[in-house]
C-alpha positions as CSV (number, residue, x, y, z in Angstrom):
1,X,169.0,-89.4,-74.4
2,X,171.7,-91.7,-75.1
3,X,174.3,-90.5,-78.3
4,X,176.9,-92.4,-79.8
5,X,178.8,-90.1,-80.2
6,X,181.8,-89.3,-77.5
7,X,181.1,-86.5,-75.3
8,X,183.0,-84.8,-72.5
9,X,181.1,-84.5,-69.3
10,X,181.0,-81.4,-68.0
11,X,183.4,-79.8,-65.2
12,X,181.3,-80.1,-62.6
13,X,180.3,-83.6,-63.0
14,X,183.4,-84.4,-63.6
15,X,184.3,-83.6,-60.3
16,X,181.7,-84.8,-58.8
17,X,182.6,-88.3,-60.2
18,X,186.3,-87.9,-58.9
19,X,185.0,-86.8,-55.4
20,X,182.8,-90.0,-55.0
21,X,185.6,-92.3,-56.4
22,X,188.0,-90.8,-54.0
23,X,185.4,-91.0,-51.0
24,X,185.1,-94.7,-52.0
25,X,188.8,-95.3,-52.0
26,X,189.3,-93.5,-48.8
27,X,186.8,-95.5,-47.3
28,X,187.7,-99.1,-48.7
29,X,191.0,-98.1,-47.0
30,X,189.6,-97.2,-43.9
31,X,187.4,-100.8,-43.6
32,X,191.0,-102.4,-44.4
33,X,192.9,-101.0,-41.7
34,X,189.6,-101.7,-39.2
35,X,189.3,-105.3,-39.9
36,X,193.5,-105.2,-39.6
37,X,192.7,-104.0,-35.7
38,X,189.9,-106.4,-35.6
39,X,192.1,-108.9,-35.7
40,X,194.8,-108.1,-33.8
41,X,192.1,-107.2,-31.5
42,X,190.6,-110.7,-31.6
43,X,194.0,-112.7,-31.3
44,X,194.8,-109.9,-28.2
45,X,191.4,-110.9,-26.2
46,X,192.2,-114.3,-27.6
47,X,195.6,-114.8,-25.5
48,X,194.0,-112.5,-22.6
49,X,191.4,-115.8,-22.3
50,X,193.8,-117.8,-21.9
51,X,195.9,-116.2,-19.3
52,X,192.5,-115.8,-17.5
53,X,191.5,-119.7,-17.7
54,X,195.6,-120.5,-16.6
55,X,195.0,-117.9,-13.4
56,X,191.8,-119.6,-12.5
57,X,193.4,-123.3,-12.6
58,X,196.6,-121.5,-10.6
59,X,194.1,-119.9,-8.0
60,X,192.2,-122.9,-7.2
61,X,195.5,-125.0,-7.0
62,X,196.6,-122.7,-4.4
63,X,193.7,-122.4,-2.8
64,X,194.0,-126.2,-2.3
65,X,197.6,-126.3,-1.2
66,X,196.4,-123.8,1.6
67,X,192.9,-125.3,3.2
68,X,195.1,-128.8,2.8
69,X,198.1,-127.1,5.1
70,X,196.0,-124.5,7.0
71,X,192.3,-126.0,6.8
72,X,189.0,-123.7,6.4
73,X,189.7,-120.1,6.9
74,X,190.5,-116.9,5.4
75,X,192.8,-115.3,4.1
76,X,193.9,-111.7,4.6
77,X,196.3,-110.8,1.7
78,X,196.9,-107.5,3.0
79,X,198.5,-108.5,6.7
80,X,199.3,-111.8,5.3
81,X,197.4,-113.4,8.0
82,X,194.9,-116.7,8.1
83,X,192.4,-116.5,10.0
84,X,190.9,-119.8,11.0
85,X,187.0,-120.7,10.7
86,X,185.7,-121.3,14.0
């Protein structure tokens, strides 16, 4: 029932129209600001990786530098104590 002739919608689907544009703006905003904390989130877990890989590589080395000065043993972190295997 198409016309060619201008017509005004009517109130109500006017708003309607207005209320589905602004949902879709709202939302495009939202996905923006989600993918911003995406990526901050991924560059975060990004440098907590590496700090993780750099402990591991730290905790063996010291691990080393102690069985090479005290042998086989453990270690209690609490007293500060090594305990030597038997």
């Amino acid at each position: 029932m198409a016309t060619s002739k201008n017509q005004k919608f009517t109130e109500e689907e006017l708003n309607s129209l207005k209320e589905v544009r602004s949902t879709f703006q709202e939302l495009s905003y939202k996905l923006g600001q989600l993918e911003i904390q995406r990526l901050g989130l991924e560059e975060d877990k990004a440098n907590t990786v590496k700090v993780l890989e750099e402990t591991i590589v730290k905790e063996k080395q010291v691990a080393k530098d102690l069985m090479s000065k005290y042998g086989k043993g453990t270690i209690d972190i609490d007293s500060g104590e090594f305990i030597p295997s038997a």
